[in-house]
N, C-alpha and C positions, 0 to 999 in steps of 0.2 A: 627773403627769397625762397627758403623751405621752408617756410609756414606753413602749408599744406602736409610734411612728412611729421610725421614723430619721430624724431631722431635722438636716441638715449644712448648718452657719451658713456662708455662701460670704464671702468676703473679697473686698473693693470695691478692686481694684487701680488702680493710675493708668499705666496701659497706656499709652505714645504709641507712633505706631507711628513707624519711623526713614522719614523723608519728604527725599529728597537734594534739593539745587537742578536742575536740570534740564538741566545742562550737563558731565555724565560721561560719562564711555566703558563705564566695569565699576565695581563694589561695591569691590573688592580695589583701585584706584587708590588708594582714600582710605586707604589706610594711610598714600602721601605727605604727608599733613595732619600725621604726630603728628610730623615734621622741621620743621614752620610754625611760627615765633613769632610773628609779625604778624597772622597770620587777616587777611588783607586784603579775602578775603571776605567777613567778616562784616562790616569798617570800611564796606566799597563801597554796602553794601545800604540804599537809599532808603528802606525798608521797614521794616528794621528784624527781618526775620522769620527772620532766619541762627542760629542757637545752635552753640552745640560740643555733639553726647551722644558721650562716648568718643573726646574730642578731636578728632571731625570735623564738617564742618560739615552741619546738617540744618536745616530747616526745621519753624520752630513758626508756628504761622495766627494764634492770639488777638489777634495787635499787629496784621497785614495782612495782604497778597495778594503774590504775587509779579508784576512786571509785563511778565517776562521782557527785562528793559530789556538783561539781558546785561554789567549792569559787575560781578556778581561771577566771572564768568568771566575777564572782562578782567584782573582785578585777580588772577588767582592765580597765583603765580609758579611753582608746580611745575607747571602744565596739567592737574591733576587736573581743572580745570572749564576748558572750553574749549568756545567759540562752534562750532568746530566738529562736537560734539556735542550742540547744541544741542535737547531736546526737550519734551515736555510733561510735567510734572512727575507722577511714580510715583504717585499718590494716587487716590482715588477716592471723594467725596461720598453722603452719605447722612442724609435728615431722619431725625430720629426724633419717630415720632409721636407719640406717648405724650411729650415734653416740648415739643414745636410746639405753641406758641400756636393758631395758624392751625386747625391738626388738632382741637385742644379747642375753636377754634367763636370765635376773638378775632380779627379782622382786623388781620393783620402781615403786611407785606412788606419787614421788614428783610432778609432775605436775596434776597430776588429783586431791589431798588432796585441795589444794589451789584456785581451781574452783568451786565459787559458784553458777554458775550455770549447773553446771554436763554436760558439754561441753563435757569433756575427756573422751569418751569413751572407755573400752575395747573389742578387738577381742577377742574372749580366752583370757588368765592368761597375756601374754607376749605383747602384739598388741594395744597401746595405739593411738585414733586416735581422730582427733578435730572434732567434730561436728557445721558444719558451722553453721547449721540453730540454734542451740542453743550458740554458741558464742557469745560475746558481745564486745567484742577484747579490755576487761581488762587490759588484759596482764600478771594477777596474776600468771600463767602457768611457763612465764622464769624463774625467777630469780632462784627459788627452783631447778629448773635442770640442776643434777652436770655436766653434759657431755656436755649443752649448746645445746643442740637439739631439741630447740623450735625455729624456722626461723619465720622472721618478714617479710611479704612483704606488700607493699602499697597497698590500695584496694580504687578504684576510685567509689565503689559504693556507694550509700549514704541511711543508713540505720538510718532512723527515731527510738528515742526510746523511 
C-alpha cells in the first residue's frame, strides 16, 4: 500500500548525554578515574546523582539536583575534581512542549517549585520556559516532572560560578 513512499522506521535511542560534576579542569583528566577503586565521589554525594558511564564519574538528574556543596570534589583523591575548578555544571535545560503538562493546558508547577533560583519562568498561566541567563544547570527541575519533559543536553560552554 506504501510502496510508492520511502518510509524509514527511525529507532528511539536512549541517548544520555555525558554531564561531568562541575569540579574539573579538562575531559582528558577523568581518565584518572579508571586507577580509582573507591569512587569516593560518588560515596560523598548527598544527592545521590554521581553514576560511573565508562568508569567515570558523570551525572544522572532523575534521583536530584546537584547542590554544588563541593564534597565530591573534597573527596577525590586524584584531583580530577577539585574545588579549585569549581563551576557550573556543562548542561543545558530545556521543556519540551509536546510532553509538558502545562504547555497541553494542566496547571503544573513541578518543575518551577523546586528552582531556587527562579530560572522557570512563566509565559502566561500554561507556558513554562527555562531562563538561561538565570539557570545554573542544578538540575533540581527533572526529577519532579511527571511527564519527563525536562531534556538535558551538553553545553560546552564554561560558565564560572
Amino acid at each position: 500500500m506504501f510502496g510508492r513512499f520511502n518510509f524509514v522506521k527511525k529507532e528511539k535511542t536512549d541517548y544520555k548525554p555525558t554531564i561531568r560534576p562541575p569540579y574539573y579542569n579538562q575531559e582528558q583528566d577523568f581518565e584518572l578515574c579508571l586507577d580509582c577503586e573507591d569512587k569516593p565521589c560518588i560515596v560523598s554525594c548527598e544527592e545521590n546523582i554521581i553514576y560511573l558511564k565508562d568508569h567515570k564519574p558523570s551525572l544522572e538528574f532523575q534521583s536530584g539536583g546537584c547542590t554544588y556543596c563541593d564534597d565530591c570534589a573534597v573527596a577525590c583523591p586524584s584531583g580530577v575534581l577539585d574545588i579549585k575548578y569549581k563551576k557550573y555544571i556543562k548542561a543545558s535545560f530545556k521543556i519540551d512542549t509536546i510532553k509538558c503538562m502545562s504547555w497541553q493546558g494542566t496547571m503544573c508547577f513541578s518543575c518551577k517549585d523546586p528552582c531556587g533560583e527562579g530560572a522557570i519562568v512563566f509565559d502566561g498561566l500554561f507556558k513554562p520556559i527555562i531562563d538561561d541567563s538565570l539557570c545554573t544547570s542544578c538540575g533540581f527541575c527533572v526529577k519532579p516532572c511527571p511527564t519527563v519533559a525536562i531534556e538535558i543536553f551538553e553545553n560546552k560552554k564554561e560558565n564560572i560560578c
